[in-house]
N, C-alpha and C positions, 0 to 999 in steps of 0.2 A: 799740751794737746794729747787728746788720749788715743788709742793703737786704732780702733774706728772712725775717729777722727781722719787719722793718715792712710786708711785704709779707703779711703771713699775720698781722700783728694789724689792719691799718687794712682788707683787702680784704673782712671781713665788714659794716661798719659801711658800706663805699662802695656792695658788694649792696643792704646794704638801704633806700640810698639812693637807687639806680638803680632799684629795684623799685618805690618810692614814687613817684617821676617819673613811670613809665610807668603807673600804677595813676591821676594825677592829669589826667595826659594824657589816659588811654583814657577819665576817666570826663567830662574836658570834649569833644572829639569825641561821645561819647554821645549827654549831653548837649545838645548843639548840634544834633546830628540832630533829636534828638526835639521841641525846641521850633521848630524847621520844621516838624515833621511836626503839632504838635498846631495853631499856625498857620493851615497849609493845610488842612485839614478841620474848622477850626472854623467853623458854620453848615451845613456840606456834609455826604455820607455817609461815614464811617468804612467799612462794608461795603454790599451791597445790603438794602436797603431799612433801614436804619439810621440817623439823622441825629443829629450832635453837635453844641450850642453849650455857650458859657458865656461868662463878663462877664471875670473876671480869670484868669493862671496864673501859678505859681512854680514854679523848679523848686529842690530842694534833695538833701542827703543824699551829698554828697561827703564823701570821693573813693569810697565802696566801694558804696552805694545811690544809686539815680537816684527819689527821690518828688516825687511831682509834685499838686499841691494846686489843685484848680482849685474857684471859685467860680460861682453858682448853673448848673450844670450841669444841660443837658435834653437828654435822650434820645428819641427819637422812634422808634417802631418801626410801620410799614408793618403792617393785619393787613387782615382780609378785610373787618370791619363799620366800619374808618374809626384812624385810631393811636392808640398806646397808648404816652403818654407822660410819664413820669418827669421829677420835677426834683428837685434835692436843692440844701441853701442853702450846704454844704459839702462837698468832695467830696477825697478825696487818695487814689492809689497809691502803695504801695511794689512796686519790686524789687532785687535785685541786680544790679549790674552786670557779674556773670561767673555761669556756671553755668547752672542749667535756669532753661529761662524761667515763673518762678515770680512773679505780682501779689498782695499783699494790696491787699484796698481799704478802705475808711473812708467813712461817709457820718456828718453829723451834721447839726444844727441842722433846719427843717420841710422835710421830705419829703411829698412828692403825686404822687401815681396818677392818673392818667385816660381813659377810655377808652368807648368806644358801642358798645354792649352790640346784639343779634341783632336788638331792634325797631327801634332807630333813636335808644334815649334816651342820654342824654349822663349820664356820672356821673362822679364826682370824689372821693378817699378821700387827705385830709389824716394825718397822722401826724405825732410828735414821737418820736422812738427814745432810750433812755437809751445804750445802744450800737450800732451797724450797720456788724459786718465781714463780710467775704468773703473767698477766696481763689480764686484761677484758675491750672490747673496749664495749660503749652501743652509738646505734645509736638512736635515739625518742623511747626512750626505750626496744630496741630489742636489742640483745647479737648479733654484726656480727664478733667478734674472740677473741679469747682466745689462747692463750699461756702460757704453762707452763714447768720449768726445774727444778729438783731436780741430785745435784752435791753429789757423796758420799753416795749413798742408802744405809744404812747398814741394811738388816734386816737375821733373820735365815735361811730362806726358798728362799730368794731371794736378790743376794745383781745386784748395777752395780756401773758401773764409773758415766756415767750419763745415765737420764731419761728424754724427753721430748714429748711433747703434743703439736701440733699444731693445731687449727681449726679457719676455718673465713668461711662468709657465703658470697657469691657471687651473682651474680644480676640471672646467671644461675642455682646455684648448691653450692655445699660447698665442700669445700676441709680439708682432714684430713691428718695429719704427725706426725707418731710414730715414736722415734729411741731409740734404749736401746746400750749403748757402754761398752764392758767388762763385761760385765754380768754372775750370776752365778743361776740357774734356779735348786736346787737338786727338785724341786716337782710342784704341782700347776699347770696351764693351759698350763704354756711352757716345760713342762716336755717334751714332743715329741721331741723338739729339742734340749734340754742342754744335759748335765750339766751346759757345758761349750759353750756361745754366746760368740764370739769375736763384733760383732757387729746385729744390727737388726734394720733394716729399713724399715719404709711404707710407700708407696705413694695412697693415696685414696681419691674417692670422693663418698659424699653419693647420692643417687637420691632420685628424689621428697625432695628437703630439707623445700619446702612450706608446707609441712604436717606438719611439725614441727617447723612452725611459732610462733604457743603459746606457745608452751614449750621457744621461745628464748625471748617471752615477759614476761615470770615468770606468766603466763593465764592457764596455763594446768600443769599436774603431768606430771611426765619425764614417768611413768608407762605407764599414759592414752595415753600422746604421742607418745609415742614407739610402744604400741600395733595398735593405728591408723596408723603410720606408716610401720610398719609390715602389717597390711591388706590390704594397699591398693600396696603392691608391693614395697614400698622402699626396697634398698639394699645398700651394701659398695662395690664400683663399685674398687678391689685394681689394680693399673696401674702397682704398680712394690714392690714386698716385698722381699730383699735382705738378707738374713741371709748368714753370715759367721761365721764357726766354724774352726777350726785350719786349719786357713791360706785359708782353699776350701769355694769359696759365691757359694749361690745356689741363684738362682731368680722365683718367683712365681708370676703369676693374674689370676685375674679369678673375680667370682661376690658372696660374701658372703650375708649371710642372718640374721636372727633372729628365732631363733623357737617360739614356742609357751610358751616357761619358757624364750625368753630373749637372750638365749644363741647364738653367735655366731653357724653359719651352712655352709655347703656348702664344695667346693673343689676347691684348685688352683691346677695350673697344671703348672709347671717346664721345666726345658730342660731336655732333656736323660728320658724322662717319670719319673720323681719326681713329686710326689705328696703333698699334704700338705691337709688334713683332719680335718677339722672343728665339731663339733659333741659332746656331751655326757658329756659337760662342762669343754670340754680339746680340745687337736689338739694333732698329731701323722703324721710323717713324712713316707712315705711309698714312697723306693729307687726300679728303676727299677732293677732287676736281672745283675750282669756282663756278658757281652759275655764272653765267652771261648775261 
């Protein structure tokens, strides 16, 4: 066999050998950054007004995915009436290690809520989730959607079948999507309408979502940016919010707000004169009178 020969049968197999080196390389560099980087912000802010801990990390998913598995992780988020902060007993990232900067997340085992509510009182909302994923798309470092579903909510106060979160940010505006399916409400902000949700859905968009450009570059506190965006007129513009309770949907729009503690405000308006009242760190459903 002559040296051309060998040279055009071994130089595919050395490619793609050299390409695996450098794929293992690039992904310990990565790698190496990023468990500095989780390190030094853990206890401390990640962005303004943000605060991340957690007890244990691993990082795995070489050479071509960089996930990252962190243990009892709390999140801390800065608001107007005192924080609102998140723990979860398991917690992991995925992304890839080339390409758009694209996160799944994964939370499992008991997750808790908690946060002090426009009077002053302190509350607390446990939960056990059969699944809880997310995803986060980041464009040249801007957040333009999120997604998220938790399958199985089990908590005291609040359970449902499923829970989802939709938001993406548009060239105009940004669009948001709630649905709660089977749901069981005995207290808490949806009290106005349970006990019993057979289903709950919303179609909205917010306005002015350019106010809140910094907050989606991790540049501003979600506080500072709410309240800029509060003053200057943004709202949650809802096109269509469907609740169904044994068997009868009612449909609501209208244009909600933010008060001054944060809280959801305002009033959608129904068919047959249904209401739906936003207010006082709750909502309450108010049916027009039967004719006679």
């Amino acid at each position: 066999m002559r040296y051309s020969s060998r040279f055009f049968l071994y130089a595919p197999f050395v490619g793609l050998l050299l390409l695996a080196a450098i794929a293992m390389l690039h992904w310990w560099i990565v790698a190496s950054a990023w468990a500095r980087k989780l390190d030094a912000v853990n206890g401390h802010e990640i962005m303004p007004g943000v605060r991340m801990s957690f007890s244990q990390k691993r990082l795995a998913g070489f050479p071509f995915r960089l996930d990252t598995i962190l243990k009892d992780l709390r999140l801390e988020v800065a608001d107007v009436s005192g924080p609102i902060i998140w723990t979860s007993e398991n917690f992991a990232m995925h992304r890839l290690t080339y390409g758009r900067v694209q996160a799944i997340l994964e939370a499992a085992g008991q997750q808790t809520l908690s946060w002090t509510d426009a009077h002053g009182g302190q509350h607390r909302f446990a939960f056990l989730p059969g699944t809880f994923r997310a995803s986060a798309i980041l464009d040249r470092g801007k957040l333009t959607r999120f997604d998220s579903e938790i399958a199985d909510l089990d908590g005291q106060d609040f359970r449902a079948a499923n829970a989802q979160l939709h938001f993406r940010v548009l060239r105009d505006g940004a669009d948001l999507y709630l649905r709660f399916q089977n749901a069981h409400a005995a207290g808490g902000y949806a009290r106005g309408i349970g006990p019993e949700i057979s289903a709950l859905v919303a179609n909205a968009s917010l306005t002015k979502p350019d106010l809140l450009g910094n907050l989606f570059r991790g540049e501003q506190s979600p506080n500072a940016a709410l309240e800029t965006w509060r003053a200057n007129g943004g709202n949650i513009a809802i096109r269509d919010l469907a609740v169904t309770r044994a068997d009868k949907m009612l449909h609501f729009h209208g244009t909600l707000s933010l008060d001054d503690l944060h809280d959801l405000s305002g009033t959608l308006s129904g068919g047959r004169g249904n209401q739906l009242r936003f207010g006082g760190n709750g909502m309450s459903l108010t049916s027009a009178p039967a004719r006679p």
